[in-house]
N, CA and C of each residue as an Amber inpcrd file, in Angstrom:
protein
   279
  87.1050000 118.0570000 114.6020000  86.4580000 117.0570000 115.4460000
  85.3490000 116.3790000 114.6530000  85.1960000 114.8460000 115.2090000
  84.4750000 113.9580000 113.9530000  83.0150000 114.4270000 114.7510000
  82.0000000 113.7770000 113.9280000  80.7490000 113.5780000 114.4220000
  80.4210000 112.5240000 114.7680000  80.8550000 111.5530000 114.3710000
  80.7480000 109.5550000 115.2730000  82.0440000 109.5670000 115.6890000
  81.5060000 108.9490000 116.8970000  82.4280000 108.4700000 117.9170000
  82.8730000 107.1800000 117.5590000  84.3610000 106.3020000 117.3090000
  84.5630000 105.4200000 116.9410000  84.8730000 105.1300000 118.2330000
  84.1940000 103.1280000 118.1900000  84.6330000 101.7590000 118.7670000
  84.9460000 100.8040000 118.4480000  85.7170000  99.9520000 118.5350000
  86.5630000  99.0530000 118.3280000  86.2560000  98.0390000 119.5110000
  85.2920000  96.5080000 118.7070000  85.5410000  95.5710000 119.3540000
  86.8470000  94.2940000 119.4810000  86.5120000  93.7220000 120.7280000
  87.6990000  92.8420000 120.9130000  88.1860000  92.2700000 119.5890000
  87.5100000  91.7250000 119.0270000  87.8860000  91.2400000 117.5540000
  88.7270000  91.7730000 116.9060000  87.9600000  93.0020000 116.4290000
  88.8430000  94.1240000 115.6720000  90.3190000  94.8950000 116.5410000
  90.0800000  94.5310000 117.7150000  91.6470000  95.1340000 118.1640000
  92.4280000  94.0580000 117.7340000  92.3710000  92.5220000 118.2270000
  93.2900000  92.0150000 117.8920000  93.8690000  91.7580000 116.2640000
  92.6280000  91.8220000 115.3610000  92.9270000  92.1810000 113.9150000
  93.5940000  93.1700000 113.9180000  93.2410000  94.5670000 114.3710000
  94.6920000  95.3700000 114.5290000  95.9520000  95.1870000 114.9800000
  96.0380000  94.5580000 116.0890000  97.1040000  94.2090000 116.3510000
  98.0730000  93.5040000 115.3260000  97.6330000  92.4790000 114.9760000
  98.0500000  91.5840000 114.0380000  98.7160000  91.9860000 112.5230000
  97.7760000  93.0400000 112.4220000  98.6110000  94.1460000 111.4130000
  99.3660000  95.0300000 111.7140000  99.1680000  95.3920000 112.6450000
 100.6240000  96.4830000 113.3750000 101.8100000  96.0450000 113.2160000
 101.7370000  94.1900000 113.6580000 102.6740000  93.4830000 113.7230000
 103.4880000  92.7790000 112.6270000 102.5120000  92.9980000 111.5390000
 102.9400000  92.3870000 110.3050000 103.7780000  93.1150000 109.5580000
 104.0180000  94.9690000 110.2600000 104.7680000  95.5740000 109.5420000
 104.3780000  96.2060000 108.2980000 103.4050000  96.0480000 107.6760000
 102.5740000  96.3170000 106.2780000 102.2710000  97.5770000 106.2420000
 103.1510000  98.5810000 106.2480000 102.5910000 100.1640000 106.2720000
 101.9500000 100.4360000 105.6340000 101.5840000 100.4400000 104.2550000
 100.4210000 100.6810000 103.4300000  99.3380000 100.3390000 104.6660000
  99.2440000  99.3410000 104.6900000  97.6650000  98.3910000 105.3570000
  97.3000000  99.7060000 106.7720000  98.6510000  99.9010000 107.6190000
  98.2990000 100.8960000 108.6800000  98.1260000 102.3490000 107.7770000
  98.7420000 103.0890000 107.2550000  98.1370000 104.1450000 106.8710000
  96.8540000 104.1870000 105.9750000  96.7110000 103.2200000 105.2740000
  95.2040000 103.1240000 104.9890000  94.2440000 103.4670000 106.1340000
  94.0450000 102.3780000 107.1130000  93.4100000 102.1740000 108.4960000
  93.0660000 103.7340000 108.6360000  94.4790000 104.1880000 109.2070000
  94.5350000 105.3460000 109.8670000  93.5370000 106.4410000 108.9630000
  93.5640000 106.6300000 107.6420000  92.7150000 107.1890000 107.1940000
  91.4630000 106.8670000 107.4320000  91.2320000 105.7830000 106.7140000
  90.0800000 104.8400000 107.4100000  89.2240000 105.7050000 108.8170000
  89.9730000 105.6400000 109.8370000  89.1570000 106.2230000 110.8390000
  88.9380000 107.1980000 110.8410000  89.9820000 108.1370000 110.6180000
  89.6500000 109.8090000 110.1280000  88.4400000 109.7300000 109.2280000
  88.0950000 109.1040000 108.4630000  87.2250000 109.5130000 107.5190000
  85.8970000 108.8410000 107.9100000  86.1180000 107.7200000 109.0390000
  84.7500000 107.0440000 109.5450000  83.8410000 108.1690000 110.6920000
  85.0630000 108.7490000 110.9830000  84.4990000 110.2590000 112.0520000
  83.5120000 111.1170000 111.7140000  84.0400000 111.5900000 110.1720000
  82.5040000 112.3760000 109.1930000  81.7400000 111.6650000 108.6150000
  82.1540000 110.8270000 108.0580000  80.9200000 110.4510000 106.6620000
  81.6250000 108.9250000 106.5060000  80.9560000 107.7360000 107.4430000
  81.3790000 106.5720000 107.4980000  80.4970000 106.1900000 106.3280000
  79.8590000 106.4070000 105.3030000  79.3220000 106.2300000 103.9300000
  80.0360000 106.4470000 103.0950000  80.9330000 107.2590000 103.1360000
  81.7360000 107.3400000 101.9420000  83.2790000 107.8400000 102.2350000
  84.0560000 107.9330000 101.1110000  85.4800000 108.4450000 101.4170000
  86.2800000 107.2740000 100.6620000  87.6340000 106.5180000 101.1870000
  88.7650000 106.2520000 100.6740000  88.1360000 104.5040000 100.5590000
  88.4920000 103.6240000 100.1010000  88.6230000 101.9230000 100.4080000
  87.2530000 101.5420000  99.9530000  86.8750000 102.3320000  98.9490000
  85.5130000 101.8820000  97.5900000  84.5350000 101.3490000  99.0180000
  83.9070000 102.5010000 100.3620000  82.7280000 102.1140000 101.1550000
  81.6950000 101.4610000 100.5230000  81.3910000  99.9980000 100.9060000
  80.2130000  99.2090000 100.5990000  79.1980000  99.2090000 101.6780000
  78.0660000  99.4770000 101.4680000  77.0100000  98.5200000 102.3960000
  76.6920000  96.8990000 102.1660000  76.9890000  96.2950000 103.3520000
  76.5980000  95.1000000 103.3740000  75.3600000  94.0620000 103.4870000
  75.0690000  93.6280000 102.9060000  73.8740000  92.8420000 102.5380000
  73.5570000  91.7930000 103.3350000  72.2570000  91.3800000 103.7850000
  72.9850000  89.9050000 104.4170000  72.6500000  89.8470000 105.7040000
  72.7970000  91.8760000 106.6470000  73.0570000  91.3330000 108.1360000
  72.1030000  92.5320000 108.6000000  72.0470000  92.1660000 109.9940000
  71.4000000  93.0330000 110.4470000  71.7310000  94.3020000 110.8590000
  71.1030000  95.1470000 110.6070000  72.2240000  96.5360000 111.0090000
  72.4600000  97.2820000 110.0120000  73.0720000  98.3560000 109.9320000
  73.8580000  98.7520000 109.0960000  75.2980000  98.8960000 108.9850000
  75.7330000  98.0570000 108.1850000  77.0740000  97.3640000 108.6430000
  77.5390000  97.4880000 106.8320000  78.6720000  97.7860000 106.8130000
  79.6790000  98.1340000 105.9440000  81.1530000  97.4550000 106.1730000
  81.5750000  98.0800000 104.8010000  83.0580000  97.7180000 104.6010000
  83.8910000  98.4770000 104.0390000  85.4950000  98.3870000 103.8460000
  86.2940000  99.3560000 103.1950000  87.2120000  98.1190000 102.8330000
  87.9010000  98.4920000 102.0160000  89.1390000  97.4840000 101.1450000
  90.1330000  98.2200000 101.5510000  90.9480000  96.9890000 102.6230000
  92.5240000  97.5690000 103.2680000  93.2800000  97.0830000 102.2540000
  93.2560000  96.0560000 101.9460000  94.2060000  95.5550000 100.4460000
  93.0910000  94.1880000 100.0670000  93.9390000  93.0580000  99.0450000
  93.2540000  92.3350000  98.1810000  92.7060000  91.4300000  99.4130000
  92.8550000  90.8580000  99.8520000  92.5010000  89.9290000 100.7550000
  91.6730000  90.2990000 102.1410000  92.0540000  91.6480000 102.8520000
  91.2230000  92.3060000 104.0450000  90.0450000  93.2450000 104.1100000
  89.6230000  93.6250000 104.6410000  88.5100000  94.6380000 104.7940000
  88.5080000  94.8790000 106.4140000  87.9680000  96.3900000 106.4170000
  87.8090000  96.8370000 107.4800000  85.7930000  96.5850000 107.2490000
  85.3890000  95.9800000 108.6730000  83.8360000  95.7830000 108.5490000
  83.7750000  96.7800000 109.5120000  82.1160000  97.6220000 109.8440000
  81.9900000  98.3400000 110.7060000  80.4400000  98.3430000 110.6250000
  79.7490000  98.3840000 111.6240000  78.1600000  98.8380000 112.1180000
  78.3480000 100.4460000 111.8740000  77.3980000 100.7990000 111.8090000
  76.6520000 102.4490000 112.0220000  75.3930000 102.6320000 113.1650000
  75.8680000 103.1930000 114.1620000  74.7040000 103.1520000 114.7520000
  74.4120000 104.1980000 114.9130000  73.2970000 104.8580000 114.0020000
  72.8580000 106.4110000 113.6570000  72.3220000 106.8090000 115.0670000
  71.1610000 106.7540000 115.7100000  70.9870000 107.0170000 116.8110000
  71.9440000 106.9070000 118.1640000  72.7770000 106.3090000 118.5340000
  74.2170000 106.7870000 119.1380000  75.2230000 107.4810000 118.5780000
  74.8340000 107.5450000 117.4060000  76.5840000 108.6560000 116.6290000
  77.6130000 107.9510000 117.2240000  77.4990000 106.2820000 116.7110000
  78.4540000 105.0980000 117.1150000  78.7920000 105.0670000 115.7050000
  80.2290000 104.2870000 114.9270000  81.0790000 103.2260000 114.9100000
  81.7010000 101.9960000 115.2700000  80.9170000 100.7100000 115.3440000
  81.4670000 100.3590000 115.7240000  82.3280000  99.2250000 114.6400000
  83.6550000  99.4110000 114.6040000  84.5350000  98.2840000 114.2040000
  84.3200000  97.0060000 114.6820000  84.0310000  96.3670000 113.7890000
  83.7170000  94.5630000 114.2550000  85.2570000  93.9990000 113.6180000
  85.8200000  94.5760000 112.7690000  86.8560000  93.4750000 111.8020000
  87.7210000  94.1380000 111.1230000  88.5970000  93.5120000 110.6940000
  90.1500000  93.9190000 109.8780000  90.6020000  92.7920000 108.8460000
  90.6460000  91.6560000 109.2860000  91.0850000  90.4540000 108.7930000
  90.2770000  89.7430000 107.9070000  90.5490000  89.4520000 107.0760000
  89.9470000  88.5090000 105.8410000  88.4990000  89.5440000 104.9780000
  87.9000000  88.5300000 104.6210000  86.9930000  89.1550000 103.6830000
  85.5710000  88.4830000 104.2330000  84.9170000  89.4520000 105.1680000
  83.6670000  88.9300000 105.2220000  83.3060000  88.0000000 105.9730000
  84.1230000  87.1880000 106.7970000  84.2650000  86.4500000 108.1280000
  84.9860000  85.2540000 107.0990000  85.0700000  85.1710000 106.1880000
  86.0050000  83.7670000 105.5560000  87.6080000  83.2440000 106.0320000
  87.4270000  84.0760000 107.1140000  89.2470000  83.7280000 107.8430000
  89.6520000  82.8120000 107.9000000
């Protein structure tokens, strides 16, 4: 059992969706790790974890392939996750 609780906003579901749909299994079993590993230690693990610069929060990224990223907040005092994104690089969609 993880220690953050993952969420997923509207955004980021339909970016999921959209990859579910695209068929790209690499891209979903990445993900899927992806969350397993955002459960313990959303700082580090698989998809070279960056902190992001720039925004407010503490908000990160992981590399699903050349073109996507998974973005995500940390919200240490809720033992939140929250997924903002899937699609493109950095809001450049």
């Amino acid at each position: 059992m993880g220690k953050y609780i993952i969420q997923i906003s509207k955004d980021a579901k339909s970016d999921l969706q959209a990859i579910k749909k695209s068929g790209r299994k690499l891209d979903i079993e990445k993900i899927s790790a992806f969350l397993v590993e955002l459960e313990n230690d959303p700082r580090s693990g698989t998809g070279m974890p960056e902190r992001l610069k720039h925004y407010e929060g503490e908000v990160w990224s992981r590399k699903i392939n050349k073109k996507d990223r998974l973005i995500y907040e940390i919200f240490e005092s809720e033992v939140v996750v929250l997924i903002v994104s899937a699609l493109g690089h950095y809001g450049d969609k």
